[in-house]
C-alpha positions as a LaTeX table, in Angstrom:
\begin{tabular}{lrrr}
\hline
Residue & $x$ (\AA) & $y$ (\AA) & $z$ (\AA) \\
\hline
Unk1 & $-26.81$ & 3.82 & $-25.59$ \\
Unk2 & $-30.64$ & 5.02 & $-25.13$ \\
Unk3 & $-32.79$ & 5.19 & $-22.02$ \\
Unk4 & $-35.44$ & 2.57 & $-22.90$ \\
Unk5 & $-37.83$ & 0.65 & $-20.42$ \\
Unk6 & $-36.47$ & $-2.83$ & $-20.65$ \\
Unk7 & $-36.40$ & $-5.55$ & $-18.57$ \\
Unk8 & $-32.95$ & $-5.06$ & $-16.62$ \\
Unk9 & $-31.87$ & $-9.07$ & $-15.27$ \\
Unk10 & $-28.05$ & $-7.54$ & $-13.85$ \\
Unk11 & $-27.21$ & $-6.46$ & $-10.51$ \\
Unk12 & $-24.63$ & $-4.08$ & $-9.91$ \\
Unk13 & $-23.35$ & $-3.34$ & $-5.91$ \\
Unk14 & $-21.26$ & $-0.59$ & $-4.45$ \\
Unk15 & $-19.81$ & 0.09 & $-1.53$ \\
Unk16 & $-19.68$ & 3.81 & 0.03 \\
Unk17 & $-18.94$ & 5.69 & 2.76 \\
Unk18 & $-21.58$ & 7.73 & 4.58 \\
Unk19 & $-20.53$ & 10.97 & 3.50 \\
Unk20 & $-20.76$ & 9.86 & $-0.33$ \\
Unk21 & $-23.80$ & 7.93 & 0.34 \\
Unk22 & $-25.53$ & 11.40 & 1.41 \\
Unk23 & $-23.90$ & 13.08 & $-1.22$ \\
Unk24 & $-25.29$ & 10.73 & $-4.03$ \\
Unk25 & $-28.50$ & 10.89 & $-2.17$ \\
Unk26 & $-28.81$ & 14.75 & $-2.57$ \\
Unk27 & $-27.39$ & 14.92 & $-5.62$ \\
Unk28 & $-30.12$ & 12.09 & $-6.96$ \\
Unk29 & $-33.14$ & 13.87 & $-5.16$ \\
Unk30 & $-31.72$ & 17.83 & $-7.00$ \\
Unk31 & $-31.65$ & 15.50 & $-10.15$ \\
Unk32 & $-35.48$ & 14.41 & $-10.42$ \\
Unk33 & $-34.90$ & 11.06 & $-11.56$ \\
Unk34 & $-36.98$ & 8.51 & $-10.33$ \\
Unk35 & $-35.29$ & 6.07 & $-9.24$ \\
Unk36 & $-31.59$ & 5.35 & $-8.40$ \\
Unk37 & $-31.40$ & 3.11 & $-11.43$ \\
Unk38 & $-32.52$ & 5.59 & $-13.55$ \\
Unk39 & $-30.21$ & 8.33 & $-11.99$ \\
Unk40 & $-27.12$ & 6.29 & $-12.26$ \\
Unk41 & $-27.99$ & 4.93 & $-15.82$ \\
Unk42 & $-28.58$ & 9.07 & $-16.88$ \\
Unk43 & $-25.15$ & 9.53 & $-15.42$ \\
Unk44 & $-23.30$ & 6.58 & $-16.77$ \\
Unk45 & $-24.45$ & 7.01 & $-20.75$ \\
Unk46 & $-24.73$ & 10.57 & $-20.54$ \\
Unk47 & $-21.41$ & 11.43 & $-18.75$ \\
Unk48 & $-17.17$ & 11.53 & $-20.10$ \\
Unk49 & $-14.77$ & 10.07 & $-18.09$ \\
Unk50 & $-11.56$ & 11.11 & $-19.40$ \\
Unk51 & $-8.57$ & 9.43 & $-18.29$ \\
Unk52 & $-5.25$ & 11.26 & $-17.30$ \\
Unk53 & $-1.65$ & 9.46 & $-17.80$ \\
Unk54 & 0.02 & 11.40 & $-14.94$ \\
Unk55 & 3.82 & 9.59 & $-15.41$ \\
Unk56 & 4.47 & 12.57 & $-17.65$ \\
Unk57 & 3.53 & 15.07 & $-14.38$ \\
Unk58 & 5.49 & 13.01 & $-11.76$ \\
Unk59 & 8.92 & 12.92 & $-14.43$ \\
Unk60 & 8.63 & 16.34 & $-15.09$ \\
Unk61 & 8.39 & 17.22 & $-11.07$ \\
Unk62 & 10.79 & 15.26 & $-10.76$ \\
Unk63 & 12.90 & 17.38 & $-13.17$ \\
Unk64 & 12.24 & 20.58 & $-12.05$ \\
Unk65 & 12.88 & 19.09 & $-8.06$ \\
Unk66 & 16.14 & 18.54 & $-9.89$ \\
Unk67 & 17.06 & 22.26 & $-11.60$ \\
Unk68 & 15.82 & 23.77 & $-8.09$ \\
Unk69 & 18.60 & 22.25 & $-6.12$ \\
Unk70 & 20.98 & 23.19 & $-8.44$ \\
Unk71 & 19.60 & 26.85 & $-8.31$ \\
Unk72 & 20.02 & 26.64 & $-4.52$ \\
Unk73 & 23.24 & 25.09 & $-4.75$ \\
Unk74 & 24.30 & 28.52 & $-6.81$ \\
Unk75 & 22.63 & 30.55 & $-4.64$ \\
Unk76 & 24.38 & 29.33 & $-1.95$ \\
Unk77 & 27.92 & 29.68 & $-3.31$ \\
Unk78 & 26.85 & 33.21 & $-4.54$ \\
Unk79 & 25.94 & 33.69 & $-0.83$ \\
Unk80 & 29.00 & 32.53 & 0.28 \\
Unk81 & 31.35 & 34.08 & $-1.67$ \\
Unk82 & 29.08 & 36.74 & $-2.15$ \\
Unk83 & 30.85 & 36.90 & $-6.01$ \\
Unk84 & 29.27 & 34.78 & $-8.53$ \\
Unk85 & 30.43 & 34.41 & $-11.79$ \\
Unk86 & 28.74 & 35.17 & $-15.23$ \\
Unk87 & 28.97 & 31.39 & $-16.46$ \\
Unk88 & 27.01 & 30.57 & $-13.05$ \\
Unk89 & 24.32 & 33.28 & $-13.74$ \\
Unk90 & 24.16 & 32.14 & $-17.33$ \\
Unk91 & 23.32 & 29.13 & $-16.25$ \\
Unk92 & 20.34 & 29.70 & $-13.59$ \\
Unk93 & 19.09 & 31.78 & $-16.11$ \\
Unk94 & 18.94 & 28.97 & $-19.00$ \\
Unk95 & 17.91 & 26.39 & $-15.84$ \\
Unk96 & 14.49 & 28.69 & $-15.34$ \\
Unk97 & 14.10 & 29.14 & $-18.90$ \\
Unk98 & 13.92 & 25.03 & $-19.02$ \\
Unk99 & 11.93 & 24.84 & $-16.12$ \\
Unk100 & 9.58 & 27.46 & $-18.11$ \\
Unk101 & 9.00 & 25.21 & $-20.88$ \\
Unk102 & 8.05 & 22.21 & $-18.47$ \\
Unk103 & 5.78 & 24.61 & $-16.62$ \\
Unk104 & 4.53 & 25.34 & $-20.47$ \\
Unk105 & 4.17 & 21.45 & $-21.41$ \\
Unk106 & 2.26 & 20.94 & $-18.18$ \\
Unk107 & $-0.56$ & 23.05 & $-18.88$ \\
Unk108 & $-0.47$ & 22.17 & $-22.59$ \\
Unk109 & $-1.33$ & 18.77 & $-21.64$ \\
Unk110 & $-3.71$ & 18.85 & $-19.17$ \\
Unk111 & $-5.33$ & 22.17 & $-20.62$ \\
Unk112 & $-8.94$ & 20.57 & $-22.59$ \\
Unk113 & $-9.24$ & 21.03 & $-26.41$ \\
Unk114 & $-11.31$ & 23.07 & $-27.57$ \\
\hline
\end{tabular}
């Protein structure tokens, strides 16, 4: 969509608090534009809004919330006991190997591509 002078017939209201009001305000004014129509029509065709599906984020926190209590749970039996036993060490090991990889996915997907 082009800037073009054109009669414009639509209204469009917005309600803000004060603090973004004067926020919009200076960042209008450092923008030179005009008029507010102007400065919000430069933003809207010129900017990308990119949209973020953040179920995968909250399942894999919840997964990880899940391998760190059981990595406390062995660290407190190894306190315990102070003994713990190669299967149990094993296993924290392959737990923060796993919680590696999710770490690993994470950034993959909310890393931009180039």
């Amino acid at each position: 969509m082009e800037l073009i002078n054109r009669t414009r017939t639509e209204r469009l209201t917005l309600r803000l608090s004060a603090d973004e009001k004067n926020f919009i305000i200076k960042q209008k004014e450092k923008s030179n534009c005009p008029t507010f129509t102007e400065f919000f029509l430069k933003l809207a065709i010129n900017s990308q809004i990119n949209v973020i599906d953040t179920k995968p984020l909250f399942e894999i926190a919840a997964e990880l919330n899940k391998i760190g209590v059981n990595i406390n749970q062995i660290a407190k039996i190894a306190n315990t006991e102070r003994n713990i036993s190669p299967e149990r060490i094993n296993f924290i090991r392959m737990e923060i190997e796993r919680m590696s990889f999710m770490i690993d996915d994470i950034i993959k997907q909310f890393t931009p591509k180039k």
